[in-house]
ZALOMI-892274 format. One record per residue: residue number from 1; residue in one letter; x, y, z of N, C-alpha, C, O in turn. Coordinates in steps of 0.05 Angstrom, whole numbers, plus 32768, in hexadecimal, padded with zeros to 4 digits. Each point is the difference from the previous one (the first is absolute). Example, Ala and Ser with C-alpha at 12.3 -4.5 7.8 and 13.67 -1.06 7.14 Angstrom:
<pts>
<pt drenpa="1" bavex="a" n_xx="8108" n_yy="7F8E" n_zz="809C" ca_xx="7FEE" ca_yy="8018" ca_zz="8000" c_xx="8012" c_yy="8018" c_zz="8000" o_xx="8015" o_yy="8000" o_zz="800D"/>
<pt drenpa="2" bavex="s" n_xx="7FE4" n_yy="8015" n_zz="7FE5" ca_xx="8010" ca_yy="8018" ca_zz="8001" c_xx="7FF1" c_yy="8016" c_zz="800E" o_xx="800A" o_yy="8016" o_zz="8004"/>
</pts>
This chain:
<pts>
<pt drenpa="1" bavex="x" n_xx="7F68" n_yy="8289" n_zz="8199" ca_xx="8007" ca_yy="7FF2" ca_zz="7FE9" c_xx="7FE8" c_yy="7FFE" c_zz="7FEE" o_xx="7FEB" o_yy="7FFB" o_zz="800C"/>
<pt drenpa="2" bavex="x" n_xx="8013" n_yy="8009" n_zz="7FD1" ca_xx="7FED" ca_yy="7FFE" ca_zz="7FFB" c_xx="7FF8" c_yy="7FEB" c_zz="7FF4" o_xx="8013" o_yy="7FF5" o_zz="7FF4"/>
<pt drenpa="3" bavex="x" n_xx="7FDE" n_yy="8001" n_zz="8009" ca_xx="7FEF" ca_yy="7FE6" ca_zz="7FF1" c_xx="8014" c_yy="7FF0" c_zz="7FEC" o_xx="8004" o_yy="7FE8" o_zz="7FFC"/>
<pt drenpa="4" bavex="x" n_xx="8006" n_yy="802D" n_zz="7FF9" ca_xx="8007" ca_yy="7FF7" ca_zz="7FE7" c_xx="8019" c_yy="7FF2" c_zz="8005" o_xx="8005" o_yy="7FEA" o_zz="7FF8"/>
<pt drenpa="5" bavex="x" n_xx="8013" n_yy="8029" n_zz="801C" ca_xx="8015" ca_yy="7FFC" ca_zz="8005" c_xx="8003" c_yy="7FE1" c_zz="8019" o_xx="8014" o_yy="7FF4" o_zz="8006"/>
<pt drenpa="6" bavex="x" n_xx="7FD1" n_yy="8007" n_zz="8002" ca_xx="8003" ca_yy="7FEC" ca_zz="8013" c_xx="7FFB" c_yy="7FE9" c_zz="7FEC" o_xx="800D" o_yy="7FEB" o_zz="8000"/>
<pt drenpa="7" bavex="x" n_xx="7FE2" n_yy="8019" n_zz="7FF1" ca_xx="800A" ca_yy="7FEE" ca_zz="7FE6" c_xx="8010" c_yy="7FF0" c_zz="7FED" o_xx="7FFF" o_yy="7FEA" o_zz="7FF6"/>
<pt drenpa="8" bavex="x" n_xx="8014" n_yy="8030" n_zz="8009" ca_xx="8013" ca_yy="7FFD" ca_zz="7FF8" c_xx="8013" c_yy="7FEC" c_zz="800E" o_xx="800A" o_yy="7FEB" o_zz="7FF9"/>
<pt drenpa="9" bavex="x" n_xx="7FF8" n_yy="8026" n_zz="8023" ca_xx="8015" ca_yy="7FE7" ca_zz="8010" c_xx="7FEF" c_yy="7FE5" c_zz="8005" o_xx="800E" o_yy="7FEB" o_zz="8003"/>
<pt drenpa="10" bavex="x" n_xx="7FD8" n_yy="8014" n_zz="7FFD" ca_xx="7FF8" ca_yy="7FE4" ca_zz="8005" c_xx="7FFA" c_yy="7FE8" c_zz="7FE6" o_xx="7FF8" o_yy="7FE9" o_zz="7FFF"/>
<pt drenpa="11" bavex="x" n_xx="8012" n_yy="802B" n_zz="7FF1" ca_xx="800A" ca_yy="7FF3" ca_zz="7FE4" c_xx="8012" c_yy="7FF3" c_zz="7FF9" o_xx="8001" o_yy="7FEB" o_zz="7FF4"/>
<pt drenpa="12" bavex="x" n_xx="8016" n_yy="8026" n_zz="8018" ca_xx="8021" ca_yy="7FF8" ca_zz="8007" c_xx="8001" c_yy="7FF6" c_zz="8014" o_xx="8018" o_yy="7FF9" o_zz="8004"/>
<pt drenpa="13" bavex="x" n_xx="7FDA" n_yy="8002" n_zz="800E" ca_xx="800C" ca_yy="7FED" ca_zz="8010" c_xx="7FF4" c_yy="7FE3" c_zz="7FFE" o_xx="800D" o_yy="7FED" o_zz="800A"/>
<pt drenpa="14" bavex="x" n_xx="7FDC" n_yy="8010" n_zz="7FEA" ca_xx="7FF7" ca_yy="7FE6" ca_zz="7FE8" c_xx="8016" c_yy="7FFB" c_zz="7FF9" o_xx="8011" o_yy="7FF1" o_zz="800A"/>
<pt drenpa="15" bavex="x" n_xx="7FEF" n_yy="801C" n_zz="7FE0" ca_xx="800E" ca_yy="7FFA" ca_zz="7FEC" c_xx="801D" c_yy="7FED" c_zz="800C" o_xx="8007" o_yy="7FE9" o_zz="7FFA"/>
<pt drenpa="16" bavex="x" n_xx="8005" n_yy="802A" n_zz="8015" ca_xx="801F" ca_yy="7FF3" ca_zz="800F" c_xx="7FF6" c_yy="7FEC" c_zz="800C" o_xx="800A" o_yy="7FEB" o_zz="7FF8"/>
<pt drenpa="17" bavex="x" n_xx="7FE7" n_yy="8013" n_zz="8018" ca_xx="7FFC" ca_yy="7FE7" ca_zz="8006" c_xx="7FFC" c_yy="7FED" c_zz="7FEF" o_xx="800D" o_yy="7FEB" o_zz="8007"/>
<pt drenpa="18" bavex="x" n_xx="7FE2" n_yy="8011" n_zz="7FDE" ca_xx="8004" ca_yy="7FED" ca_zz="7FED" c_xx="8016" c_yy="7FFD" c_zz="7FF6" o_xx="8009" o_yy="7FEA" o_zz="7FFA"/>
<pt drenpa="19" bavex="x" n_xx="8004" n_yy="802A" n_zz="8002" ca_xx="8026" ca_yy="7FF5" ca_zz="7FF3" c_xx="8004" c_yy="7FF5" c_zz="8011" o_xx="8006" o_yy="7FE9" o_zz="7FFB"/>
<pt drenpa="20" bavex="x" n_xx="7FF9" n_yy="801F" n_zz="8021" ca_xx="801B" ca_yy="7FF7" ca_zz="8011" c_xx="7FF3" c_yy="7FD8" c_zz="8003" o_xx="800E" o_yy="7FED" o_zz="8008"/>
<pt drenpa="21" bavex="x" n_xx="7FDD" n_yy="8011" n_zz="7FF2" ca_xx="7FF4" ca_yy="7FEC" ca_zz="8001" c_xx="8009" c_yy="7FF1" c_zz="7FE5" o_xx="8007" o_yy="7FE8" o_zz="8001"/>
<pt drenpa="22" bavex="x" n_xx="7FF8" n_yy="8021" n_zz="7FEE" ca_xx="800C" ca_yy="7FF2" ca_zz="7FE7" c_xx="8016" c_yy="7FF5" c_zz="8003" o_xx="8007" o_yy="7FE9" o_zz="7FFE"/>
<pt drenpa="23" bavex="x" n_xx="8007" n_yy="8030" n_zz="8007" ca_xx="8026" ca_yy="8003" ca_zz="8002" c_xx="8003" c_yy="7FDE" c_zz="8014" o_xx="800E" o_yy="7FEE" o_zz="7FF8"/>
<pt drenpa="24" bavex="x" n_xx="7FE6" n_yy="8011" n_zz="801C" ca_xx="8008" ca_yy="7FEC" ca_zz="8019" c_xx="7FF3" c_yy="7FE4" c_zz="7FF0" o_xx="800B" o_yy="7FEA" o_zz="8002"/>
<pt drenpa="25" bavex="x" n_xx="7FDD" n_yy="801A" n_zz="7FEE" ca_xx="7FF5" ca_yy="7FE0" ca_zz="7FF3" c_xx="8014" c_yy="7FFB" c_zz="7FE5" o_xx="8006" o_yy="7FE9" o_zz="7FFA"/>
<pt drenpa="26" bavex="x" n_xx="8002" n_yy="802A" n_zz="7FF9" ca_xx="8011" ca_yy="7FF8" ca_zz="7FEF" c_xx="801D" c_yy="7FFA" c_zz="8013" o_xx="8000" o_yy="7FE8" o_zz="8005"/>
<pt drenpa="27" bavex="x" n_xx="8010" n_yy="8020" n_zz="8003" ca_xx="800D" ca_yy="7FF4" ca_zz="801D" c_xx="8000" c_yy="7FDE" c_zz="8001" o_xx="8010" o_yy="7FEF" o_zz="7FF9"/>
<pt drenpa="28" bavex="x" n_xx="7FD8" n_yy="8010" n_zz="8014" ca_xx="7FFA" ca_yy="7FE8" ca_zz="8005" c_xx="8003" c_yy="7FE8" c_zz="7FEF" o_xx="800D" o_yy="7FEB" o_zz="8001"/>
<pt drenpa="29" bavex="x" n_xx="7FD7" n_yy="8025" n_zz="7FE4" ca_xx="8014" ca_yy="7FE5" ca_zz="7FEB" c_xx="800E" c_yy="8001" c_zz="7FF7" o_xx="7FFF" o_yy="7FF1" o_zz="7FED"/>
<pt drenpa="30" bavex="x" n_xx="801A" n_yy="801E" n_zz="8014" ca_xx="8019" ca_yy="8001" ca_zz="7FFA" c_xx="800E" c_yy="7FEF" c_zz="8008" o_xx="800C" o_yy="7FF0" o_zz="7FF2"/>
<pt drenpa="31" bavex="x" n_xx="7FF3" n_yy="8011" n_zz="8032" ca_xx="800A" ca_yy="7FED" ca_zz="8012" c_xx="7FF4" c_yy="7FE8" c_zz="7FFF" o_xx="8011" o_yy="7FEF" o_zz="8003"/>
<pt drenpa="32" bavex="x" n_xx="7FD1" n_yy="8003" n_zz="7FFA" ca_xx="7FF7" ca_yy="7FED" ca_zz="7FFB" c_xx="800C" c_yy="7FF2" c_zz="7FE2" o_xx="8004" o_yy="7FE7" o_zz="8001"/>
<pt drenpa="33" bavex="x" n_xx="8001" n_yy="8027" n_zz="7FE8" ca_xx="800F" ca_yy="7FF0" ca_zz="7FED" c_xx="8011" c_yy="7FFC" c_zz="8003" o_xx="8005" o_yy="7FEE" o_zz="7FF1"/>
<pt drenpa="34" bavex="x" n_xx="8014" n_yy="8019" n_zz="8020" ca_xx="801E" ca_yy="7FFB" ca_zz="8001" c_xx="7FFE" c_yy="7FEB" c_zz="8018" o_xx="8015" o_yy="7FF3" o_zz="8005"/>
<pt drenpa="35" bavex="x" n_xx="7FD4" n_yy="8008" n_zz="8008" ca_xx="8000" ca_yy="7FEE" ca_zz="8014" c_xx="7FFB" c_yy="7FE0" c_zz="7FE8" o_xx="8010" o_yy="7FEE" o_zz="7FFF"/>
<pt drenpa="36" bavex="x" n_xx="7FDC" n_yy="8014" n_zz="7FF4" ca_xx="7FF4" ca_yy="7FEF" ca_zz="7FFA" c_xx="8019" c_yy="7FFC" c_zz="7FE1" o_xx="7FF9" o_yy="7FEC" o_zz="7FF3"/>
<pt drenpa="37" bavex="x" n_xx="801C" n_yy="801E" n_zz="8003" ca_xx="8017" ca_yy="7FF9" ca_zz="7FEC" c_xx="8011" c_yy="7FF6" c_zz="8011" o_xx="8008" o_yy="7FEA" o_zz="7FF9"/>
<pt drenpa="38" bavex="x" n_xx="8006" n_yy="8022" n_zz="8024" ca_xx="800D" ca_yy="7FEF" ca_zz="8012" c_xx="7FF9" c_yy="7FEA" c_zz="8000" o_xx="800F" o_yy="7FF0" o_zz="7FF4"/>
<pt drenpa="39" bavex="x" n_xx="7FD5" n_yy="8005" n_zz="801A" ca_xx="7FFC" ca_yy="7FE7" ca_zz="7FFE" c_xx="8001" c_yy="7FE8" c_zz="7FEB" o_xx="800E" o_yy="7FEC" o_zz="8003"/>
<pt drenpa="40" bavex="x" n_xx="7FE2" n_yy="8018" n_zz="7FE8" ca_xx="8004" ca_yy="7FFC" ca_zz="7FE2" c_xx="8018" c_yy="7FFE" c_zz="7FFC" o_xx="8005" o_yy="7FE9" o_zz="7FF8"/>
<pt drenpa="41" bavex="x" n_xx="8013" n_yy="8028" n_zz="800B" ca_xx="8011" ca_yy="7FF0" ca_zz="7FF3" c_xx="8010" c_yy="7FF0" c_zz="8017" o_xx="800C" o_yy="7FEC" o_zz="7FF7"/>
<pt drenpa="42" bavex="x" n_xx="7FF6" n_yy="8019" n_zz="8025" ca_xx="8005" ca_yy="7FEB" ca_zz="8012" c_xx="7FF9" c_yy="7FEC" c_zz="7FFF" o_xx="8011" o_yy="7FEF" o_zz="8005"/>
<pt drenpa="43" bavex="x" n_xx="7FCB" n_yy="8006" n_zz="7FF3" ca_xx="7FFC" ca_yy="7FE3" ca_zz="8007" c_xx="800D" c_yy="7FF5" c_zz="7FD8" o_xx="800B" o_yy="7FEA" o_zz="7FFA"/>
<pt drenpa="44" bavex="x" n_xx="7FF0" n_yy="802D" n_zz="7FF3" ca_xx="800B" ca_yy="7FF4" ca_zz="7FE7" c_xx="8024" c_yy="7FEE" c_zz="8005" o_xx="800A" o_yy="7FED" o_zz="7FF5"/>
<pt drenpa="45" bavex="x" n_xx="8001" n_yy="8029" n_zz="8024" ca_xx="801F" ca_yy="7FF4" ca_zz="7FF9" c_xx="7FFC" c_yy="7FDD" c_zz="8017" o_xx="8007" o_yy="7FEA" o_zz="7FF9"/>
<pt drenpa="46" bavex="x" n_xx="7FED" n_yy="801D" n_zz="801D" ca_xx="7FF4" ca_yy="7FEC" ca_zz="8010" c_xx="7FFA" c_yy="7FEA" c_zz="7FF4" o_xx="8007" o_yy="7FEA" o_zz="8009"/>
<pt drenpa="47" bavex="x" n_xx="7FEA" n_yy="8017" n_zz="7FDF" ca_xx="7FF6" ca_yy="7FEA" ca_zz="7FF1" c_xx="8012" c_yy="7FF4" c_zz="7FE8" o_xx="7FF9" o_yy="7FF3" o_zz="7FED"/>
<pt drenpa="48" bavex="x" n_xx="8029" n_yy="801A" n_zz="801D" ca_xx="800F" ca_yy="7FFB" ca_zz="7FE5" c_xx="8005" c_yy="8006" c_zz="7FEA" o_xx="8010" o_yy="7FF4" o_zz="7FF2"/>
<pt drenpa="49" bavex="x" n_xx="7FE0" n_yy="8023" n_zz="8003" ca_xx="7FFC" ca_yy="800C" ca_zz="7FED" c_xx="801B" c_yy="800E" c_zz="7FFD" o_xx="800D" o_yy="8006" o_zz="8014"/>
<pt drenpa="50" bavex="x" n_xx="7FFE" n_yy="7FFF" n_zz="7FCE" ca_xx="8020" ca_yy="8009" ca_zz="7FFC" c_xx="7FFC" c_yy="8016" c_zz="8006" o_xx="7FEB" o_yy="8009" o_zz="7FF8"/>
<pt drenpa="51" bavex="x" n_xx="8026" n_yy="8008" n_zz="8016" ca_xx="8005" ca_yy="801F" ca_zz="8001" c_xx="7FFC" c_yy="800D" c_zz="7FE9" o_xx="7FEC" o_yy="800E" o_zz="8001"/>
<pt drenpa="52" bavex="x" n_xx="8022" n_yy="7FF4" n_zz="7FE3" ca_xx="7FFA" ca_yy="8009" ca_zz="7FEF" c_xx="7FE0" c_yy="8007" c_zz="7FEE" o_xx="7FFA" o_yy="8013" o_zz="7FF2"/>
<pt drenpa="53" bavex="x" n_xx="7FF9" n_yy="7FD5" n_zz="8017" ca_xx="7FE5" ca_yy="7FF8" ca_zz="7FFA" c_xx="7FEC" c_yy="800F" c_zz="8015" o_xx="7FE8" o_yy="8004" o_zz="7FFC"/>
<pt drenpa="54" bavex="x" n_xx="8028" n_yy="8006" n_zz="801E" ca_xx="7FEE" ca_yy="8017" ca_zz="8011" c_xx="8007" c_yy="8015" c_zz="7FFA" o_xx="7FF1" o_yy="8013" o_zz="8006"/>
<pt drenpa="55" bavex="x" n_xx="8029" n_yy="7FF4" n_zz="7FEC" ca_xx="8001" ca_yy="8019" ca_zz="8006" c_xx="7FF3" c_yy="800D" c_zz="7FDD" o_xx="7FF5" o_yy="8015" o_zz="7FFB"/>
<pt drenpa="56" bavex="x" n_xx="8010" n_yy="7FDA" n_zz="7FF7" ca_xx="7FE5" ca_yy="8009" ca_zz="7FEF" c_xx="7FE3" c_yy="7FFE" c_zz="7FFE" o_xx="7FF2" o_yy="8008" o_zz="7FED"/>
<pt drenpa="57" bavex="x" n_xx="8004" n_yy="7FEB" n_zz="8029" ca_xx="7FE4" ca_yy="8000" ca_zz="8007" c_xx="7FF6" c_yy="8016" c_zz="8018" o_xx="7FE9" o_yy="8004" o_zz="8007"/>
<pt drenpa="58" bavex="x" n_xx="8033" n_yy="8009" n_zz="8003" ca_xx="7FFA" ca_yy="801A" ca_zz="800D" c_xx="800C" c_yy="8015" c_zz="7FF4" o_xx="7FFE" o_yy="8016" o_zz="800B"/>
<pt drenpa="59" bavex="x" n_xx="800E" n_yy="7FE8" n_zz="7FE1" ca_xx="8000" ca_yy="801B" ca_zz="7FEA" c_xx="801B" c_yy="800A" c_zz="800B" o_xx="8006" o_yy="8016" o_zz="7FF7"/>
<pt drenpa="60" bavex="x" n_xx="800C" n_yy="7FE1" n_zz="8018" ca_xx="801E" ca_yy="8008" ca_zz="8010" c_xx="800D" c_yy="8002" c_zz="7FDF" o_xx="7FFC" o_yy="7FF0" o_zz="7FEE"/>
<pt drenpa="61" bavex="x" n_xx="8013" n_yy="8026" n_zz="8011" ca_xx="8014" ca_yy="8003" ca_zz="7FED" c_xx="8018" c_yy="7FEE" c_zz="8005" o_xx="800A" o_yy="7FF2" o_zz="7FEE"/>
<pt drenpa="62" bavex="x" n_xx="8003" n_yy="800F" n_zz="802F" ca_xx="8016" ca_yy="7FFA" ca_zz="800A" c_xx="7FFA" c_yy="7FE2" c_zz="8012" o_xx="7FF0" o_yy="7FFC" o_zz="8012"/>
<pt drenpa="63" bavex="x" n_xx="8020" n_yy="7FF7" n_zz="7FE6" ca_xx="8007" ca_yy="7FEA" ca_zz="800E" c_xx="7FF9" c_yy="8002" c_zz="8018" o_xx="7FEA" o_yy="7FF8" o_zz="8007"/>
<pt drenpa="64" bavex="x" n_xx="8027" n_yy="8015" n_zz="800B" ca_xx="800C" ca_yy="800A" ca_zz="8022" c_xx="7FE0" c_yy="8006" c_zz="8005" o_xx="7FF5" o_yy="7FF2" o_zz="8011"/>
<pt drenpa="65" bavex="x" n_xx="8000" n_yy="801C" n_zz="7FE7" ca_xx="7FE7" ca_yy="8009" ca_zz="8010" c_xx="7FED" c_yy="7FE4" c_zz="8005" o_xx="7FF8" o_yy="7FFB" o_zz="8016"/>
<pt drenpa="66" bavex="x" n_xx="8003" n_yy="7FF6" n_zz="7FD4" ca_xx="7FF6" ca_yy="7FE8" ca_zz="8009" c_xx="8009" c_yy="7FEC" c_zz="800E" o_xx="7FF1" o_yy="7FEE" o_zz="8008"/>
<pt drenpa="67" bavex="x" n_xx="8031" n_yy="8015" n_zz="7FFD" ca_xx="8007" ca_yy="7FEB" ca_zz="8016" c_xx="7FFE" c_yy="800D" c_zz="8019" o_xx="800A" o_yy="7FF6" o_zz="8014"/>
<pt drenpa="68" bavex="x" n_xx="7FE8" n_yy="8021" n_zz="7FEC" ca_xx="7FFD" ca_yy="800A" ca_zz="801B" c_xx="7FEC" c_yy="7FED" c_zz="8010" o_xx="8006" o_yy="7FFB" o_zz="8018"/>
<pt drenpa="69" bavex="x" n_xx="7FE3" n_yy="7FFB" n_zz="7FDE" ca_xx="7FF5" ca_yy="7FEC" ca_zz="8008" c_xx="800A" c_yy="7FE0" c_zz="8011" o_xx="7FF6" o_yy="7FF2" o_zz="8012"/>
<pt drenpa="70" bavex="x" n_xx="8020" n_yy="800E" n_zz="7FDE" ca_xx="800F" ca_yy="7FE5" ca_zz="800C" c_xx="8000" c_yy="7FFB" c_zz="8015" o_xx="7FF9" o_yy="7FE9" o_zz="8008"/>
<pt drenpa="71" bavex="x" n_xx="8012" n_yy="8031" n_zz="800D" ca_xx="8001" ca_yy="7FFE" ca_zz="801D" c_xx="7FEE" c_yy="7FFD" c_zz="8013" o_xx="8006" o_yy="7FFF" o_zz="8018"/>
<pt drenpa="72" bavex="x" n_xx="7FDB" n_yy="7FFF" n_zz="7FDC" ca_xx="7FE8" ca_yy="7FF8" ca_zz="8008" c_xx="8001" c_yy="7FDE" c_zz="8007" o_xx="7FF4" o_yy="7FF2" o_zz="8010"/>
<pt drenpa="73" bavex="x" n_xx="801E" n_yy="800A" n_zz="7FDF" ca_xx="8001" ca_yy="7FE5" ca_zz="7FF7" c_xx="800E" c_yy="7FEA" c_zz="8007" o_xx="7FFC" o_yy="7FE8" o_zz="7FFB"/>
<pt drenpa="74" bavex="x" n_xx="801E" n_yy="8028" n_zz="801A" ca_xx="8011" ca_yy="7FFB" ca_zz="8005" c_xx="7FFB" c_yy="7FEB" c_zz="801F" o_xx="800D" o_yy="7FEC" o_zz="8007"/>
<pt drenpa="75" bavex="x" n_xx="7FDF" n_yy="801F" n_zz="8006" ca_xx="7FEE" ca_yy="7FF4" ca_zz="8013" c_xx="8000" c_yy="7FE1" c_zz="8001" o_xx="8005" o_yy="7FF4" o_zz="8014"/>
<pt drenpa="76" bavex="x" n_xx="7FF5" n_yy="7FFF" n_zz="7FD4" ca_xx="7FF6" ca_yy="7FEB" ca_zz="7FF1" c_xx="8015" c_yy="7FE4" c_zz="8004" o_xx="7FFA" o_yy="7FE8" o_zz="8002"/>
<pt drenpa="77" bavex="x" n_xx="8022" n_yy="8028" n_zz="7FFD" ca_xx="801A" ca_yy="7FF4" ca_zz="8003" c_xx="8000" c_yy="7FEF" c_zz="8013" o_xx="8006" o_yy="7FE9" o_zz="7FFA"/>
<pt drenpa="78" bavex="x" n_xx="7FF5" n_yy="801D" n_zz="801F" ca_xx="7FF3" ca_yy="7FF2" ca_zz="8015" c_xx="7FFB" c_yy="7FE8" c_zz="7FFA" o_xx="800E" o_yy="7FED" o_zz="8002"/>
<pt drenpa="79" bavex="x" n_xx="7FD4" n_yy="8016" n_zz="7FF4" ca_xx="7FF3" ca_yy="7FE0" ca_zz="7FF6" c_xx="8009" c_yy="7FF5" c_zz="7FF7" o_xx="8001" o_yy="7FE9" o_zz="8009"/>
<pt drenpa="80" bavex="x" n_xx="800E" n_yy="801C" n_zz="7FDC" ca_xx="800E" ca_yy="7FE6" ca_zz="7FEC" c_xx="8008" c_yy="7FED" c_zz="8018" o_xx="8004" o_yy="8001" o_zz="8018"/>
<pt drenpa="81" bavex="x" n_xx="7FFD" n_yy="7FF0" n_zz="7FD8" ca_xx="8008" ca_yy="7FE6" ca_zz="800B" c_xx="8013" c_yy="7FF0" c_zz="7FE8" o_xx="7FF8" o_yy="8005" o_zz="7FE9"/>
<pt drenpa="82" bavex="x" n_xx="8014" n_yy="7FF1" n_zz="8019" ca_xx="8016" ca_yy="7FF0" ca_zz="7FEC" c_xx="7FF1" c_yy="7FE1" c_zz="7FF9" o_xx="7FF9" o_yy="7FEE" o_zz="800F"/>
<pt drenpa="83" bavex="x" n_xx="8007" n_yy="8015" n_zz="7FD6" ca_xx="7FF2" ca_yy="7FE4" ca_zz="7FF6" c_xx="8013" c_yy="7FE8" c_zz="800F" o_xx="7FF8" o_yy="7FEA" o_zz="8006"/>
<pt drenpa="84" bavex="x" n_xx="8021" n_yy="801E" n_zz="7FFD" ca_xx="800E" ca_yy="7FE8" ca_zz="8007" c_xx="7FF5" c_yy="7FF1" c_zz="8020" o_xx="8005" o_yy="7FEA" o_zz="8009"/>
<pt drenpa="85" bavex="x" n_xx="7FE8" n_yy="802F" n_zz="8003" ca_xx="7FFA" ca_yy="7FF7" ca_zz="801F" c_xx="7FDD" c_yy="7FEC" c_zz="7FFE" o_xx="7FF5" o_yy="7FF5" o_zz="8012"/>
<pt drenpa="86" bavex="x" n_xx="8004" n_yy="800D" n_zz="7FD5" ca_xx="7FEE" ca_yy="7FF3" ca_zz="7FFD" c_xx="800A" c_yy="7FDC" c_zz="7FF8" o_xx="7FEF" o_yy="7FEF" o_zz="7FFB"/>
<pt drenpa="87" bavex="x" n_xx="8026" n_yy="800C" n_zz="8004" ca_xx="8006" ca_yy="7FE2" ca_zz="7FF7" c_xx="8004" c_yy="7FF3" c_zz="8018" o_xx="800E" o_yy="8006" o_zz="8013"/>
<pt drenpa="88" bavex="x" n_xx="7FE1" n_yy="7FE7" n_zz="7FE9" ca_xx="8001" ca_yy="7FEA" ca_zz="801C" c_xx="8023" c_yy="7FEE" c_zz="8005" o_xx="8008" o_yy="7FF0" o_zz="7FEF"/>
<pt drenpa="89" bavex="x" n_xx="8003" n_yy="8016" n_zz="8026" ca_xx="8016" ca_yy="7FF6" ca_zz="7FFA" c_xx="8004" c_yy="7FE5" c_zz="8014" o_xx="8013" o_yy="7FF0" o_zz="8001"/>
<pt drenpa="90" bavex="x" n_xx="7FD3" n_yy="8011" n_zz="800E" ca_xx="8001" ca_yy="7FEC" ca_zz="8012" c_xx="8007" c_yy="7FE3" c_zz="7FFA" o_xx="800A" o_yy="7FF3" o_zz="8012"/>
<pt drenpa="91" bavex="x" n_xx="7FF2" n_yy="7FFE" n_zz="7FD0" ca_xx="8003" ca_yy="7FED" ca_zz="8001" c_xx="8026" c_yy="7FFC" c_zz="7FF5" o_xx="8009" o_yy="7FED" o_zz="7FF4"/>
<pt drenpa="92" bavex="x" n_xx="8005" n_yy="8025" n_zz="8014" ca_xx="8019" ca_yy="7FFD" ca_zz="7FEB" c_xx="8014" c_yy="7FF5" c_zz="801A" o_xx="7FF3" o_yy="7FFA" o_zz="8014"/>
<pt drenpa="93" bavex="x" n_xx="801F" n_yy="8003" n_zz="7FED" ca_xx="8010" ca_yy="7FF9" ca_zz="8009" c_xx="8015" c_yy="8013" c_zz="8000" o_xx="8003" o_yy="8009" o_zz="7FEA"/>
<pt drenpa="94" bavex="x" n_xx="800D" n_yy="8000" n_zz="8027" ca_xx="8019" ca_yy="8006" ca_zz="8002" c_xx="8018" c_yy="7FF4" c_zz="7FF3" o_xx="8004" o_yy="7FE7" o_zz="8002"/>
<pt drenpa="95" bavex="x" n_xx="8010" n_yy="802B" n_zz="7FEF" ca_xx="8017" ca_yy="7FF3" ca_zz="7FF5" c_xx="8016" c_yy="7FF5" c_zz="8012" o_xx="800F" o_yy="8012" o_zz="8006"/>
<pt drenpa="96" bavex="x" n_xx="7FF6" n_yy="7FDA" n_zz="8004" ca_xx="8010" ca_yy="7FF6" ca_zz="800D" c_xx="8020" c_yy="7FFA" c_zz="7FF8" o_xx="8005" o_yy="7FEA" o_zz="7FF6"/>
<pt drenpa="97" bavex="x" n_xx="800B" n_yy="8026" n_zz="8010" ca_xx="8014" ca_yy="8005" ca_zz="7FF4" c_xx="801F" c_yy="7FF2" c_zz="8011" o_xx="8016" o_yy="8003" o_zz="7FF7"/>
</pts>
């Protein structure tokens, strides 16, 4: 093989290795932004914020795509608790009928 031609391939095979290195870091923050708008708009609906008001602060054309988030949310249901279980009822009396 001559000089030149071993060159050549140890040129190209640089080289592929820096794409294939690009190709996988752009990848990454691809997947790191869609991680980090998931969240964002999960803790936004979490905190009450109107659906309509996230789905134009994540740029969604369509309604449906931003209530995809909801079911994150749905978890939550659990906790509520009913304001009515917070009233002390101890001092009342029963209706005696």
């Amino acid at each position: 093989m001559t000089a030149l031609r071993a060159k050549f391939i140890r040129d190209l095979t640089v080289r592929g290795r820096a794409q294939s290195t690009q190709r996988s870091y752009i990848k990454y923050v691809a997947e790191l932004a869609r991680h980090y708008g998931r969240s964002f708009a999960t803790h936004l609906i979490e905190s009450d914020v109107e659906l309509p008001v996230v789905q134009h602060l994540m740029g969604h054309s369509n309604l449906r795509t931003t209530a995809g988030y909801l079911h994150v949310t749905q978890c939550r249901l659990a906790e509520v608790r009913s304001p009515l279980d917070l009233i002390d009822t101890s001092h009342i009396e029963p209706i005696k009928r």
